[in-house]
N, C-alpha and C positions, 0 to 999 in steps of 0.2 A: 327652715327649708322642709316640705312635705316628702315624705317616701317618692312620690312621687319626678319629684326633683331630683331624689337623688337617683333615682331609676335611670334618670335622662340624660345624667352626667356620666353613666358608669356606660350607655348602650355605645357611643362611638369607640371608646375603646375595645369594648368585645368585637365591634364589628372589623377594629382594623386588627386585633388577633387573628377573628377567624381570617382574616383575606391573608395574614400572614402564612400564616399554617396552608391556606390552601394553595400559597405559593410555590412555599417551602414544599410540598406536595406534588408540586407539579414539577418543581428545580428536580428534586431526588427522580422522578417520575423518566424525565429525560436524559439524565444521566444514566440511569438504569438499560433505557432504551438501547443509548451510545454504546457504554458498558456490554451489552449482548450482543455489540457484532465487533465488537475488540478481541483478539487474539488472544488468550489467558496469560500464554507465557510471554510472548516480546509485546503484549500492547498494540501494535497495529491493527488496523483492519483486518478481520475475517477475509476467506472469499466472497460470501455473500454480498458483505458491505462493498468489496471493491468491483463490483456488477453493477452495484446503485452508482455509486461513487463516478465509473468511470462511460456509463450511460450520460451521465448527469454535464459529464466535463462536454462530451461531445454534441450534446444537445445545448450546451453552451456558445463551443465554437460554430456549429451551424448558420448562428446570429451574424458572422463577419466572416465564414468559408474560411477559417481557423484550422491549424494542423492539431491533429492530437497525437503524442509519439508514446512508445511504451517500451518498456524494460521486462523481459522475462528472465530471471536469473534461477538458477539452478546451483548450488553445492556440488560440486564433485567429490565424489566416491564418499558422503558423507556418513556414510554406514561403518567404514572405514574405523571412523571417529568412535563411533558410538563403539564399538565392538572393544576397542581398545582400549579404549578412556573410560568406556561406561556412560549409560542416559543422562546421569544427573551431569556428568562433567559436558556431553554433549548437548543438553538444556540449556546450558549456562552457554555456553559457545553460539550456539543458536541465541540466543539474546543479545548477546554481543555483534554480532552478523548483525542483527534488526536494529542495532542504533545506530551500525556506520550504514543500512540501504536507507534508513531514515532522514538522517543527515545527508545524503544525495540528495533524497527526493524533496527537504525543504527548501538546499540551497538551488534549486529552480524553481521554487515555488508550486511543487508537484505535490505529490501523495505517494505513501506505499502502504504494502499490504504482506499481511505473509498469506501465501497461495496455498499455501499445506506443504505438510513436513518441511523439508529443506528448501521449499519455494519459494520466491519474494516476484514481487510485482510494484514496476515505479508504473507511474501514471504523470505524462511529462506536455502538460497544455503549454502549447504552441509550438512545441520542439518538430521539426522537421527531420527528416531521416542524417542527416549529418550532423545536427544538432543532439540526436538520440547518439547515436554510435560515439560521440564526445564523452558525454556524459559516460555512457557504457562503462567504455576503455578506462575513463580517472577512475568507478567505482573499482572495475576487475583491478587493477593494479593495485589500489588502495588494500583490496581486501590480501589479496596476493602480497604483500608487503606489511602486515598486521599479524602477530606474532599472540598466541594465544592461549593463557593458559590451561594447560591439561588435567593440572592435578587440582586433587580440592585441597580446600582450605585448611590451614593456614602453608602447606606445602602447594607450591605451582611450579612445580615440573611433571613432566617435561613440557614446556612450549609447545602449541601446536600449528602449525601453518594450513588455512584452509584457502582454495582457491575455486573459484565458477565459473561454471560457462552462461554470458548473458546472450539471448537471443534480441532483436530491436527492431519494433515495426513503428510504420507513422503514415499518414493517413488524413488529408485533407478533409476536413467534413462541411460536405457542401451543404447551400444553404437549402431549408426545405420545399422544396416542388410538390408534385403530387408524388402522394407518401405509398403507393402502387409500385412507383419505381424505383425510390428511397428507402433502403433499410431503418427501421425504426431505432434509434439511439440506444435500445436494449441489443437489437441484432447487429447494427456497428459493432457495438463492445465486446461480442462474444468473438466476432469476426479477429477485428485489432487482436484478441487474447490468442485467438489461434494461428494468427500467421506469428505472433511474436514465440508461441510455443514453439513454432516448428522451427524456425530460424536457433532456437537455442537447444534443439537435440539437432540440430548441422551441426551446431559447436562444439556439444560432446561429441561426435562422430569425427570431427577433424580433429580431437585429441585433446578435448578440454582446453580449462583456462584461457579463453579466447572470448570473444565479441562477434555474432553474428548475422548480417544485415537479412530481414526480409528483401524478394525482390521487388521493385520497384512497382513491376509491372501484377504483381498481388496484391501488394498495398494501393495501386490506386496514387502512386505519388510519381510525378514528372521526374 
């Protein structure tokens, strides 16, 4: 067999190294990507991501004049915590908080996000204003009913009990006409985020730990 020969034998495997590596490359490349708009400490979505995210939904339902409902949640007095317990005990609590808003938002097949500090955001495709306010209520209860600990490790006490107030908007998203008189799927989503903001400082102002509906006639929902 001439060098040449063996030249020929060795070139397809280099070539499916390199295309490995340059996979491998582009796999690391996108996770990276993901990775930068993930939340450091609970893993969720950033804000940023959850603007693409929940653009993205409603430019979805536009295809079939699909509902899109939303969750604005807030911690009460969660400074409270921190003052008491201290950051690292209030870190951990905050993570804990992001797996039970998490676990809401998968069991409808939704998303969540942390909004900043003690914020979270569900993003809930095809839930309707009744449908939204459901869900709410199981989460608020659920967390109001979760028992959490205070102290670090290997000592956990005391227990702490955290409770929120979630605001709830939703929002048919009609399909697209001329885009003159249709908000763009970025300007829907900011809209959705802020009638759901405001619906959940009603709830801390009626006294916490409650579920508060957008009106109807804001949302845009019959």
């Amino acid at each position: 067999m001439t060098r040449d020969g063996a030249d020929n034998r060795k070139t397809p495997a280099k070539e499916l190294a390199s295309r490995a590596a340059a996979a491998l490359r582009q796999v690391v490349g996108v996770r990276s990507a993901e990775d930068a708009h993930r939340d450091g400490l609970t893993g969720l979505l950033d804000g940023e991501a959850l603007h693409g995210a929940l653009a993205e939904a409603i430019q979805d339902a536009e295809r079939d004049g699909g509902y899109i409902g939303l969750l604005f949640i807030d911690l009460d007095r969660f400074k409270r915590v921190n003052d008491r317990h201290g950051h690292v005990t209030g870190s951990r609590i905050l993570s804990r908080v992001a797996k039970l808003v998490d676990a809401a938002a998968k069991r409808a097949r939704g998303l969540a996000a942390r909004y900043g500090g003690d914020e979270f955001v569900v993003v809930l495709p095809g839930a309707d204003l009744d449908g939204c306010l459901q869900r709410a209520e199981r989460l608020r209860s659920a967390l109001a009913a979760t028992l959490l600990p205070g102290g670090e490790p290997p000592r956990r006490r005391p227990l702490v009990r955290v409770t929120c107030s979630i605001g709830a908007a939703s929002t048919r998203a009609e399909a697209c006409g001329d885009r003159d008189e249709t908000p763009s799927p970025a300007g829907a989503a900011t809209r959705l985020l802020q009638l759901a903001d405001s619906a959940m400082y009603q709830a801390k102002h009626a006294g916490r730990n409650r579920v508060v509906a957008a009106s109807a006639e804001a949302t845009g929902v019959a």
